[in-house]
TIMILO-640180 format. One record per residue (C-alpha): residue number from 1; residue in one letter; x, y, z negated. Coordinates in pm, 1 decimal. Example, Ala and Ser with C-alpha at 12.3 -4.5 7.8 and 13.67 -1.06 7.14 Angstrom:
BEGIN
<atom><n>1</n><res>A</res><u>1230.0</u><v>-450.0</v><w>-780.0</w></atom>
<atom><n>2</n><res>S</res><u>1367.0</u><v>-106.0</v><w>-714.0</w></atom>
This chain:
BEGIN
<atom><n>1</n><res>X</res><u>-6494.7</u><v>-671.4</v><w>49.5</w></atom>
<atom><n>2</n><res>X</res><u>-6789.0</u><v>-568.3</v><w>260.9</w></atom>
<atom><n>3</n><res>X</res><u>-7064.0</u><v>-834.5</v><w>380.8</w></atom>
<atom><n>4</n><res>X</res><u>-7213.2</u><v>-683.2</v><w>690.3</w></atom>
<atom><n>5</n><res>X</res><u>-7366.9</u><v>-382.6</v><w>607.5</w></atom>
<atom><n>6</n><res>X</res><u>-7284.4</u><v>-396.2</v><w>223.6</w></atom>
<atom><n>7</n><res>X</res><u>-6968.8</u><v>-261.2</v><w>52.7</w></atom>
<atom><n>8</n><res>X</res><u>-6902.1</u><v>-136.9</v><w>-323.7</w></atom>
<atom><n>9</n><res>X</res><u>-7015.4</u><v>201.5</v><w>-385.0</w></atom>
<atom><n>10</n><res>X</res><u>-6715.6</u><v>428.7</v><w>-509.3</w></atom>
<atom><n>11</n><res>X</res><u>-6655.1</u><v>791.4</v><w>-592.9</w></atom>
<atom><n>12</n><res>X</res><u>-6366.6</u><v>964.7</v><w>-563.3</w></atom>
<atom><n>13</n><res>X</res><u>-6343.4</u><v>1209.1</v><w>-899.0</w></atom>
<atom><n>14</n><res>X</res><u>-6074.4</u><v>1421.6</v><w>-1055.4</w></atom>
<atom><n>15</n><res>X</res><u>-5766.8</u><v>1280.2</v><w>-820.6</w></atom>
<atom><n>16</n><res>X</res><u>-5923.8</u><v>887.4</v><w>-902.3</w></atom>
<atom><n>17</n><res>X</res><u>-6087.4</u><v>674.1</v><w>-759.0</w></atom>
<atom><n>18</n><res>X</res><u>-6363.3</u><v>489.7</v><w>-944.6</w></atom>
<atom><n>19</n><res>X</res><u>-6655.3</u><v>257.6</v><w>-917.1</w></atom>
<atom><n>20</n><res>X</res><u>-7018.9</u><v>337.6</v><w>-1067.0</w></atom>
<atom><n>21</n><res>X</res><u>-7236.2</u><v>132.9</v><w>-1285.2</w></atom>
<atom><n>22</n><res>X</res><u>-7544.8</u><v>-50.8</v><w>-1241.3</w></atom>
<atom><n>23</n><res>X</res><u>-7672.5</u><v>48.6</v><w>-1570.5</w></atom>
<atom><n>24</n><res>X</res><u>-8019.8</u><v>202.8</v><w>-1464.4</w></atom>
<atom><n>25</n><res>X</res><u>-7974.0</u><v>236.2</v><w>-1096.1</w></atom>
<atom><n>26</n><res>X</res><u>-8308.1</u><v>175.1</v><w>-861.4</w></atom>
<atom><n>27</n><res>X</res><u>-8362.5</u><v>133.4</v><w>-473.3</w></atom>
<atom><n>28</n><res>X</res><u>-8423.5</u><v>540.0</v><w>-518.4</w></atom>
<atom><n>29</n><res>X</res><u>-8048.5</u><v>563.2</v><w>-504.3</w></atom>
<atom><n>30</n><res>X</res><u>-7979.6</u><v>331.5</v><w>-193.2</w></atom>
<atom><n>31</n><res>X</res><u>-8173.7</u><v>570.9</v><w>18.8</w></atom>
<atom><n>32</n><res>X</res><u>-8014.1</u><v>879.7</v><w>-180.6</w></atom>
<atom><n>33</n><res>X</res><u>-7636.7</u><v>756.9</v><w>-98.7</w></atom>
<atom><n>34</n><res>X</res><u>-7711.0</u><v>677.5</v><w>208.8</w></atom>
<atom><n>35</n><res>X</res><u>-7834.2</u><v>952.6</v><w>346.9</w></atom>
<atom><n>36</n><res>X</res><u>-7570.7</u><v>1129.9</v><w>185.6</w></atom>
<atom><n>37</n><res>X</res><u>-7291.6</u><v>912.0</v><w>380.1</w></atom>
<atom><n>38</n><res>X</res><u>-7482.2</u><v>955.6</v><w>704.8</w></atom>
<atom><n>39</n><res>X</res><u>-7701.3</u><v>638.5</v><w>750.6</w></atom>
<atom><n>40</n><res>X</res><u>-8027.9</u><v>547.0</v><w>771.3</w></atom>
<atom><n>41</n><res>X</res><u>-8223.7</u><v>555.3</v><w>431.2</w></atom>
<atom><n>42</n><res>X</res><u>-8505.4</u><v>357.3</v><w>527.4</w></atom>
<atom><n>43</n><res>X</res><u>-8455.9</u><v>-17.9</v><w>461.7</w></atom>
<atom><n>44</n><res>X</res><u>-8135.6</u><v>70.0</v><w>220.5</w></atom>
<atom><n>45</n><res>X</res><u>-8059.2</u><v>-168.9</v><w>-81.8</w></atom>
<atom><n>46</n><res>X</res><u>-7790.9</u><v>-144.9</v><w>-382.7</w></atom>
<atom><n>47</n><res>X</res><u>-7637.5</u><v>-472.5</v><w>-519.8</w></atom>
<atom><n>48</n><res>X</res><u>-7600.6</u><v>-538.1</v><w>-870.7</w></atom>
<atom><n>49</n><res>X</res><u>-7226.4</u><v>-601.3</v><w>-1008.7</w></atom>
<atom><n>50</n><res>X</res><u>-7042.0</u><v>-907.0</v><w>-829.0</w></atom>
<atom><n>51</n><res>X</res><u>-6956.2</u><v>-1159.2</v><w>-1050.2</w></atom>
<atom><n>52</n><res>X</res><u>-7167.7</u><v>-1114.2</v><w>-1393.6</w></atom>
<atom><n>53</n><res>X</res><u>-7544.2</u><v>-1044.2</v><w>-1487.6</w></atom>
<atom><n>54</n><res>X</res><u>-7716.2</u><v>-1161.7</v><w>-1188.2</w></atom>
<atom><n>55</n><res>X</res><u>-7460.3</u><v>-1010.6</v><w>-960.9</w></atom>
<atom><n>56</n><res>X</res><u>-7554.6</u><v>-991.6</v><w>-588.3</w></atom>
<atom><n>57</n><res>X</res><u>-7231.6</u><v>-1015.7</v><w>-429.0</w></atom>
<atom><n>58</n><res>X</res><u>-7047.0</u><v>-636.2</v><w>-492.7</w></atom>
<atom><n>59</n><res>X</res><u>-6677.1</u><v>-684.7</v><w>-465.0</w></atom>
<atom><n>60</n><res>X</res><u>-6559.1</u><v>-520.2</v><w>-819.6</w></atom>
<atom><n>61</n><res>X</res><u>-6352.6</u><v>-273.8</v><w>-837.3</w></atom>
<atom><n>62</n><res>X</res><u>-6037.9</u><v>-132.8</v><w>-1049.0</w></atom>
<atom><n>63</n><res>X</res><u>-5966.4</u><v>166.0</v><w>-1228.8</w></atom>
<atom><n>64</n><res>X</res><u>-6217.7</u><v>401.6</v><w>-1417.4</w></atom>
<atom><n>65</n><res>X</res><u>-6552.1</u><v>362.0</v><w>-1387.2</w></atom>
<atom><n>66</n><res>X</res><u>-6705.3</u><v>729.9</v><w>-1346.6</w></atom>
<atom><n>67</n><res>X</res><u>-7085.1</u><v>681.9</v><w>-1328.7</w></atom>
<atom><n>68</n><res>X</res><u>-7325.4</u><v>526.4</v><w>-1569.8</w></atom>
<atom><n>69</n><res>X</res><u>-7709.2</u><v>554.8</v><w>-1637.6</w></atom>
<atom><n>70</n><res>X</res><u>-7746.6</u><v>724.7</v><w>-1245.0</w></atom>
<atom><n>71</n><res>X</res><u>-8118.5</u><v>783.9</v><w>-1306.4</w></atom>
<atom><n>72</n><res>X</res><u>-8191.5</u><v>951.8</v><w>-940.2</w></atom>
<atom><n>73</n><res>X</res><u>-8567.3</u><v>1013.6</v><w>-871.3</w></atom>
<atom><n>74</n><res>X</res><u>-8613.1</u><v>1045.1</v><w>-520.9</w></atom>
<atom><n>75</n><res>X</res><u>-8548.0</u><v>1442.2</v><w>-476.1</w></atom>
<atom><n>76</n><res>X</res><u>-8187.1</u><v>1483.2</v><w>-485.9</w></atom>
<atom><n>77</n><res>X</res><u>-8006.0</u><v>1597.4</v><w>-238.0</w></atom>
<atom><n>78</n><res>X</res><u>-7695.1</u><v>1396.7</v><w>-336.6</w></atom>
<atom><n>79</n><res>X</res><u>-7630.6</u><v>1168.7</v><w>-572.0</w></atom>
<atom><n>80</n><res>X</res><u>-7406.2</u><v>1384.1</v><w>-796.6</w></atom>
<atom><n>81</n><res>X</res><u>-7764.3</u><v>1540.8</v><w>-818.5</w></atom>
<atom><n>82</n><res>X</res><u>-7928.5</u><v>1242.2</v><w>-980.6</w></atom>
<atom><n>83</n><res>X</res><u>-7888.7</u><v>1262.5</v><w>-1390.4</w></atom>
<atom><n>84</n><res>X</res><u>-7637.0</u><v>1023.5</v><w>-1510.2</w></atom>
<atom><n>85</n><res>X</res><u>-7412.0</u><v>1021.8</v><w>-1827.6</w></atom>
<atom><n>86</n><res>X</res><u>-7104.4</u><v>1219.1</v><w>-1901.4</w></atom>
<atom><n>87</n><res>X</res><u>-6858.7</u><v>1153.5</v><w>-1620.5</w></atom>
<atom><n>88</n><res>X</res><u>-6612.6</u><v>843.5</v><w>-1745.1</w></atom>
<atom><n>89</n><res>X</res><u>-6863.9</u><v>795.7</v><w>-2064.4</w></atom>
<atom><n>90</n><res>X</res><u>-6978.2</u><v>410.4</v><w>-2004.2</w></atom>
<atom><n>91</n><res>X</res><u>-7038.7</u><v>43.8</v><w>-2174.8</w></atom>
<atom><n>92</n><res>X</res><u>-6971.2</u><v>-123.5</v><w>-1872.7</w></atom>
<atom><n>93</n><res>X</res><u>-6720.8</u><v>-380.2</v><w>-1687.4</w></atom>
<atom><n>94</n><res>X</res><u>-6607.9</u><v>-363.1</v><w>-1350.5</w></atom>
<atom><n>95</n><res>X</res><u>-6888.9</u><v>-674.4</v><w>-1314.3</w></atom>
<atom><n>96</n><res>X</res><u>-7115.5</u><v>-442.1</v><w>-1287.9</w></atom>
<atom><n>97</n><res>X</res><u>-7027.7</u><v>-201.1</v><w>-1035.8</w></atom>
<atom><n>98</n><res>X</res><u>-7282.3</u><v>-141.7</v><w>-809.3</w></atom>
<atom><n>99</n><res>X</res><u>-7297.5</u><v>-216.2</v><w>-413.0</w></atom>
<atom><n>100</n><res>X</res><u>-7470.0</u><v>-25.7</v><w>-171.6</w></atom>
<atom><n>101</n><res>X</res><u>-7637.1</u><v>-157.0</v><w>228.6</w></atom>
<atom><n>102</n><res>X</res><u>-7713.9</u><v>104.2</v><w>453.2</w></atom>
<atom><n>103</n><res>X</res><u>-7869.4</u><v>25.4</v><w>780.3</w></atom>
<atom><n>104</n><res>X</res><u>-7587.0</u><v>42.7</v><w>1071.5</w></atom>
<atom><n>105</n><res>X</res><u>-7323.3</u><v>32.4</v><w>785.3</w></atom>
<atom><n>106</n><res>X</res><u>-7064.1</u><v>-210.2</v><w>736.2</w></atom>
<atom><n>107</n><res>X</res><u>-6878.4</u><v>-250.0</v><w>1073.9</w></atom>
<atom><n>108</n><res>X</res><u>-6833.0</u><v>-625.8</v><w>948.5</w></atom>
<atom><n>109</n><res>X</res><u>-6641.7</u><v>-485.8</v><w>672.7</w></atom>
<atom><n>110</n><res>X</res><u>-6316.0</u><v>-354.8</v><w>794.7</w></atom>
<atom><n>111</n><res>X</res><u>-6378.5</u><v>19.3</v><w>705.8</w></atom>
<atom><n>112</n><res>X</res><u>-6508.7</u><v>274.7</v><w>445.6</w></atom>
<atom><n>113</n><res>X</res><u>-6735.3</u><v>558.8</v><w>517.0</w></atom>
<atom><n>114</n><res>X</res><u>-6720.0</u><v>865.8</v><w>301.5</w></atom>
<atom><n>115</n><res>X</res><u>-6905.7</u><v>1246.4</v><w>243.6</w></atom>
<atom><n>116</n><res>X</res><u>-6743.3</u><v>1552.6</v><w>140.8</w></atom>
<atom><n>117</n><res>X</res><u>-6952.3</u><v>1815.9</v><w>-10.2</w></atom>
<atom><n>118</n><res>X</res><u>-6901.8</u><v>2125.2</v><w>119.7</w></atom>
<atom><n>119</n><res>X</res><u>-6700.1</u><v>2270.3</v><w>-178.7</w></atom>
<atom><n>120</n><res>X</res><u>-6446.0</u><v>2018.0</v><w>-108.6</w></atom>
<atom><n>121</n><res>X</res><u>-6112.4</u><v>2007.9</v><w>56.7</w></atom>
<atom><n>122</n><res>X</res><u>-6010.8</u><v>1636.0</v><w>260.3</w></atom>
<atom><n>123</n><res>X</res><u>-5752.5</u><v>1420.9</v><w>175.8</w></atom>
<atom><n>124</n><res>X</res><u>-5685.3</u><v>1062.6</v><w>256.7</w></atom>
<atom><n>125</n><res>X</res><u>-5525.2</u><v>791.5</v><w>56.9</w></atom>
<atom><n>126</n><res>X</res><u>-5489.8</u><v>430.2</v><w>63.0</w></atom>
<atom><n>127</n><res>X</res><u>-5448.3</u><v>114.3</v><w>-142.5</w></atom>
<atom><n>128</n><res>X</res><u>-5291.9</u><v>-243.9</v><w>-111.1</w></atom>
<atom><n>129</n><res>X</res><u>-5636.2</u><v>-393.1</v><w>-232.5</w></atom>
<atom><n>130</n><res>X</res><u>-5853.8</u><v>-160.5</v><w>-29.4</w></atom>
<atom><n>131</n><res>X</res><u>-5926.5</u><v>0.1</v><w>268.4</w></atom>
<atom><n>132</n><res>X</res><u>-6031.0</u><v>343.0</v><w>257.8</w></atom>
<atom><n>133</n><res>X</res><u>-6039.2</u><v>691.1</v><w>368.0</w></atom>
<atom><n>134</n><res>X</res><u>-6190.3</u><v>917.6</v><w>94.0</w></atom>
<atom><n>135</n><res>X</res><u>-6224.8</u><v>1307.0</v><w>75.9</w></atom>
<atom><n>136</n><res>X</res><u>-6200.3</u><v>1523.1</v><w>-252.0</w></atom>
<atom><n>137</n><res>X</res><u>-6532.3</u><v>1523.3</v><w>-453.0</w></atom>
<atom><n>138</n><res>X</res><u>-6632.9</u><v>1214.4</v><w>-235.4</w></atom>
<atom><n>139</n><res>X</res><u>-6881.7</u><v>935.5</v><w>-199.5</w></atom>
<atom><n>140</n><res>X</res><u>-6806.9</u><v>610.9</v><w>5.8</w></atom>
<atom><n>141</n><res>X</res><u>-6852.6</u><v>248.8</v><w>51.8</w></atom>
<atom><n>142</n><res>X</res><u>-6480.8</u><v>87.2</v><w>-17.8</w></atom>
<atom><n>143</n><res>X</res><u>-6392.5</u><v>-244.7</v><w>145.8</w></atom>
<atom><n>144</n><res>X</res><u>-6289.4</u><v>-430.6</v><w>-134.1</w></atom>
Protein backbone atom coordinates (compact mmCIF):
# COMPACT_ATOMS: atom_id res chain seq x y z
CA UNK A 1 0.00 0.00 0.00
CA UNK A 2 1.00 3.61 -0.36
CA UNK A 3 2.08 5.81 2.81
CA UNK A 4 1.40 9.36 1.78
CA UNK A 5 3.40 10.15 -0.95
CA UNK A 6 5.20 6.67 -1.20
CA UNK A 7 4.01 3.62 -3.19
CA UNK A 8 6.01 0.51 -4.76
CA UNK A 9 7.60 1.28 -7.92
CA UNK A 10 6.33 -1.17 -10.76
CA UNK A 11 6.75 -1.61 -14.48
CA UNK A 12 4.53 -2.89 -16.68
CA UNK A 13 6.73 -5.22 -19.32
CA UNK A 14 5.87 -7.75 -21.98
CA UNK A 15 1.89 -8.08 -20.99
CA UNK A 16 3.22 -8.36 -16.91
CA UNK A 17 3.35 -6.59 -14.43
CA UNK A 18 6.46 -6.60 -12.25
CA UNK A 19 8.29 -4.95 -9.44
CA UNK A 20 12.11 -3.72 -9.67
CA UNK A 21 14.96 -4.38 -7.41
CA UNK A 22 16.86 -2.42 -5.03
CA UNK A 23 20.03 -4.00 -5.98
CA UNK A 24 22.16 -0.79 -6.82
CA UNK A 25 19.50 1.81 -7.00
CA UNK A 26 20.50 5.59 -5.67
CA UNK A 27 18.40 8.84 -4.92
CA UNK A 28 19.55 9.52 -8.84
CA UNK A 29 16.62 7.35 -9.72
CA UNK A 30 13.88 8.94 -7.37
CA UNK A 31 14.25 12.15 -9.25
CA UNK A 32 14.60 10.13 -12.69
CA UNK A 33 11.07 8.22 -12.10
CA UNK A 34 9.61 10.92 -11.00
CA UNK A 35 9.94 13.18 -13.40
CA UNK A 36 9.12 10.59 -15.71
CA UNK A 37 5.54 10.01 -13.94
CA UNK A 38 4.97 13.75 -13.83
CA UNK A 39 6.04 14.96 -10.30
CA UNK A 40 8.32 16.99 -8.81
CA UNK A 41 11.99 15.61 -8.76
CA UNK A 42 13.34 17.78 -6.25
CA UNK A 43 13.01 16.37 -2.70
CA UNK A 44 12.18 12.67 -4.27
CA UNK A 45 13.29 9.49 -2.25
CA UNK A 46 13.18 5.55 -3.14
CA UNK A 47 12.56 3.03 -0.28
CA UNK A 48 14.45 0.00 0.08
CA UNK A 49 12.40 -3.48 -0.04
CA UNK A 50 9.55 -3.73 2.74
CA UNK A 51 10.06 -6.37 4.93
CA UNK A 52 13.90 -7.62 4.65
CA UNK A 53 17.45 -5.90 4.57
CA UNK A 54 16.74 -2.72 6.22
CA UNK A 55 13.49 -2.32 4.42
CA UNK A 56 11.85 1.16 4.63
CA UNK A 57 8.35 0.34 4.39
CA UNK A 58 7.71 -0.69 0.30
CA UNK A 59 4.66 -2.84 0.14
CA UNK A 60 6.18 -6.04 -1.91
CA UNK A 61 4.95 -7.06 -4.70
CA UNK A 62 4.03 -10.41 -6.77
CA UNK A 63 4.92 -11.76 -9.95
CA UNK A 64 8.28 -11.27 -11.93
CA UNK A 65 10.60 -9.03 -10.93
CA UNK A 66 11.87 -7.18 -14.25
CA UNK A 67 14.62 -4.77 -13.10
CA UNK A 68 17.84 -5.38 -11.29
CA UNK A 69 21.23 -3.48 -10.93
CA UNK A 70 19.18 0.04 -12.29
CA UNK A 71 22.48 1.97 -12.26
CA UNK A 72 20.87 5.50 -13.55
CA UNK A 73 23.36 8.46 -13.45
CA UNK A 74 21.51 11.49 -13.46
CA UNK A 75 21.12 12.06 -17.45
CA UNK A 76 18.46 9.82 -18.50
CA UNK A 77 15.61 10.78 -19.79
CA UNK A 78 13.66 7.78 -18.43
CA UNK A 79 14.44 5.20 -16.45
CA UNK A 80 14.37 2.43 -19.10
CA UNK A 81 17.40 4.73 -20.02
CA UNK A 82 19.40 4.03 -16.89
CA UNK A 83 21.72 0.66 -17.41
CA UNK A 84 20.33 -2.20 -15.59
CA UNK A 85 20.63 -6.03 -16.16
CA UNK A 86 18.94 -8.19 -18.69
CA UNK A 87 15.21 -7.66 -18.31
CA UNK A 88 13.82 -10.64 -15.78
CA UNK A 89 17.72 -11.61 -15.06
CA UNK A 90 17.84 -11.06 -11.03
CA UNK A 91 19.03 -12.58 -7.43
CA UNK A 92 16.42 -10.94 -5.72
CA UNK A 93 13.08 -11.48 -3.53
CA UNK A 94 10.08 -9.56 -3.69
CA UNK A 95 11.70 -8.04 -0.11
CA UNK A 96 13.49 -6.06 -1.98
CA UNK A 97 11.45 -4.28 -4.34
CA UNK A 98 12.01 -0.87 -4.34
CA UNK A 99 9.53 2.15 -3.34
CA UNK A 100 9.50 5.38 -4.75
CA UNK A 101 8.10 9.28 -2.92
CA UNK A 102 7.51 11.90 -5.21
CA UNK A 103 6.54 15.25 -3.96
CA UNK A 104 2.54 15.76 -4.45
CA UNK A 105 2.34 11.91 -5.00
CA UNK A 106 0.43 9.54 -3.10
CA UNK A 107 -3.18 10.92 -2.83
CA UNK A 108 -3.10 9.08 0.70
CA UNK A 109 -2.66 6.00 -1.18
CA UNK A 110 -5.80 5.12 -2.97
CA UNK A 111 -4.39 5.43 -6.59
CA UNK A 112 -1.49 4.64 -9.03
CA UNK A 113 0.07 7.05 -11.37
CA UNK A 114 1.62 5.79 -14.55
CA UNK A 115 3.78 7.10 -17.99
CA UNK A 116 3.50 5.79 -21.35
CA UNK A 117 6.31 6.35 -23.66
CA UNK A 118 5.40 7.53 -26.71
CA UNK A 119 5.90 4.22 -28.67
CA UNK A 120 3.27 2.78 -26.60
CA UNK A 121 -0.35 1.96 -26.99
CA UNK A 122 -2.78 2.31 -23.39
CA UNK A 123 -4.43 -0.29 -21.79
CA UNK A 124 -5.81 -0.65 -18.34
CA UNK A 125 -6.03 -3.61 -16.08
CA UNK A 126 -6.69 -4.37 -12.59
CA UNK A 127 -6.01 -6.71 -9.69
CA UNK A 128 -7.76 -8.01 -6.43
CA UNK A 129 -4.50 -7.04 -4.43
CA UNK A 130 -3.90 -3.76 -6.20
CA UNK A 131 -5.08 -0.77 -7.47
CA UNK A 132 -3.88 0.35 -10.66
CA UNK A 133 -4.18 1.80 -13.99
CA UNK A 134 -1.06 0.99 -16.12
CA UNK A 135 -0.30 1.69 -19.90
CA UNK A 136 1.82 -0.64 -22.26
CA UNK A 137 5.64 -0.12 -21.80
CA UNK A 138 4.72 1.68 -18.46
CA UNK A 139 6.12 3.05 -15.25
CA UNK A 140 3.92 3.65 -12.07
CA UNK A 141 3.62 3.71 -8.41
CA UNK A 142 1.06 0.61 -7.52
CA UNK A 143 -0.98 0.79 -4.31
CA UNK A 144 -0.16 -2.30 -2.84
Amino acid sequence: ACDGECCRLDIFHEGAFGSICDDSVTQVTAGIACRQLGFASEGATVQVGGSGYGGSGTTPGTGAIWLDELRCAGTEESIFDCPHNPWGNHNCIHAEDLGLCCPGGGEGGNGAWSWESSSSSSSSSSSSSSSTTALAGALFLAAG
